[in-house]
C-alpha positions in Angstrom: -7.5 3.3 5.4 -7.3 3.5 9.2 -6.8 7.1 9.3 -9.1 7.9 6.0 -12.0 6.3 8.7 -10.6 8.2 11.7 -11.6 11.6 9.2 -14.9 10.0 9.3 -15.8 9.4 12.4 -13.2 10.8 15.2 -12.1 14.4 13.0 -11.3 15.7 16.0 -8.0 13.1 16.1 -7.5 14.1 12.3 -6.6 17.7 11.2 -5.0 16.7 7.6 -4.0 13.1 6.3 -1.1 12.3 3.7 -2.9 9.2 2.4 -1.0 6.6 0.0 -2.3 6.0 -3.4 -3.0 2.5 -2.6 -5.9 2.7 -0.1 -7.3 5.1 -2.7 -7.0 2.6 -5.9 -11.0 3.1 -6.2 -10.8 7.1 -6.3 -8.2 6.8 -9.2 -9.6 8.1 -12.7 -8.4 4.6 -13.9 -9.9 2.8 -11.0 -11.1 -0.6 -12.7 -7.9 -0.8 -15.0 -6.2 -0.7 -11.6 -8.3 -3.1 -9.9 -8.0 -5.7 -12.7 -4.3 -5.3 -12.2 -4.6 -6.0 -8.4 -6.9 -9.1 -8.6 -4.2 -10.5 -11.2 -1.6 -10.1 -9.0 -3.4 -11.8 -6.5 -4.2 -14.6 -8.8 -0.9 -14.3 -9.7 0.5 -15.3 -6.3 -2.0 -18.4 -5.9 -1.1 -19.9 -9.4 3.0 -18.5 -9.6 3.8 -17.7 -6.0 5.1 -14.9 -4.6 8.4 -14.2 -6.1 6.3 -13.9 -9.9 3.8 -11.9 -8.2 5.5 -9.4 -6.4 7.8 -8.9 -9.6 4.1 -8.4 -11.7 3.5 -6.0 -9.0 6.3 -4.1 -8.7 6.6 -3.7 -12.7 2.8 -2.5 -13.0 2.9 0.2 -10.6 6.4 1.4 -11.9 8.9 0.4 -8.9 12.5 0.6 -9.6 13.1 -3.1 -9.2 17.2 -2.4 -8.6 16.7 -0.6 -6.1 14.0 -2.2 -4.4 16.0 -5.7 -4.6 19.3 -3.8 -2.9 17.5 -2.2 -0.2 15.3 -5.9 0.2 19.0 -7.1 0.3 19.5 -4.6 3.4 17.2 -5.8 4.9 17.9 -9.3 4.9 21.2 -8.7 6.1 20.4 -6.5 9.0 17.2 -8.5 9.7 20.0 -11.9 9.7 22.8 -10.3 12.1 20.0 -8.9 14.6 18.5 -12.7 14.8 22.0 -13.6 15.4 22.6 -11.3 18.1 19.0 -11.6 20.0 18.0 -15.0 19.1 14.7 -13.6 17.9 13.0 -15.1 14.5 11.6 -12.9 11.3 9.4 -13.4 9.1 11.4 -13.8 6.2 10.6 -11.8 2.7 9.1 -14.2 1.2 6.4 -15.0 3.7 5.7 -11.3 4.1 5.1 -10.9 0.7 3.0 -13.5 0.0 1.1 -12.6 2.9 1.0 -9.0 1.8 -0.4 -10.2 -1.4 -2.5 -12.8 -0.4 -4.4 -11.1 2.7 -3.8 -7.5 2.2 -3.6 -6.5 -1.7 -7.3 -6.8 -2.4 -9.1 -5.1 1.2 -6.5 -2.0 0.4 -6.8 -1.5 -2.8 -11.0 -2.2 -2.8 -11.2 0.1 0.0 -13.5 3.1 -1.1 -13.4 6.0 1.2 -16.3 7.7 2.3 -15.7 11.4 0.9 -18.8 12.9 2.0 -18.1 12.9 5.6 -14.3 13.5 5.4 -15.4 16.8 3.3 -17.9 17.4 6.1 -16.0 17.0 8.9 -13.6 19.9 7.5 -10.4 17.1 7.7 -7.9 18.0 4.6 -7.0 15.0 2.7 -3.7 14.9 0.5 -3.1 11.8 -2.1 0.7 10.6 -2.0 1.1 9.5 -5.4 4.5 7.9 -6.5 6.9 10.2 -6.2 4.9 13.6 -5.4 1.7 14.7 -3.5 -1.4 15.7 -5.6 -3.8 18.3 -3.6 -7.1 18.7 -4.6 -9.0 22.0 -4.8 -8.7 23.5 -1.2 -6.7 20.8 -0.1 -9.5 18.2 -0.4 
């Protein structure tokens, strides 16, 4: 979103931006399918919790949930043995992703780019979808 509005307004700081489907949720062919699916999610984590919602979430956009939980698992570890060593304090998963969910789910994915100026402003814009990039008719 940051950098989408840096292509608005400072192009000179932007030549080309790899943006990440979610900020983009709006611009999606499917865009209120996809927005129903983020406003469960959050209601999801106000009636369920966090834990119910972030599985919801990670099922509907098609994350491989074994592989997500062993690298979370990481994570953990590695964030546990550097609070050990340094005495410092992380958030732990389960605040971040309620947080995530709770504060920053629905301003991403609502977030609706202004196109016109972007286009004007010559910056070329590339959509990160999943597990490829699509590119748009001279890379716009």
């Amino acid at each position: 979103m940051i950098v989408l509005d840096m292509a608005k307004t400072q192009p000179r700081a932007v030549r080309a931006i790899l943006a990440h489907e979610a900020s983009l949720a709006r611009v999606h062919p499917k865009a209120q399918k996809w927005q129903r699916f983020f406003a469960g999610v959050y209601c999801m984590v106000l009636w369920f919790g966090s834990y119910l919602a972030a599985l919801w979430f990670m099922l509907g956009v098609g994350i491989p949930i074994r592989k997500r939980i062993k690298a979370q698992n990481k994570v953990i570890k590695t964030s546990e043995s550097y609070n050990k060593k340094t005495g410092d304090q992380r958030i732990s998963p389960k605040v971040a992703t309620e947080f995530l969910i709770k504060q920053e789910l629905l301003p991403v994915t609502n977030y609706l780019p202004d196109v016109e100026p972007i286009k004007k402003n010559q910056v070329k814009v590339f959509i990160a979808v999943g597990d490829g990039v699509w590119i748009g008719k001279n890379g716009t």
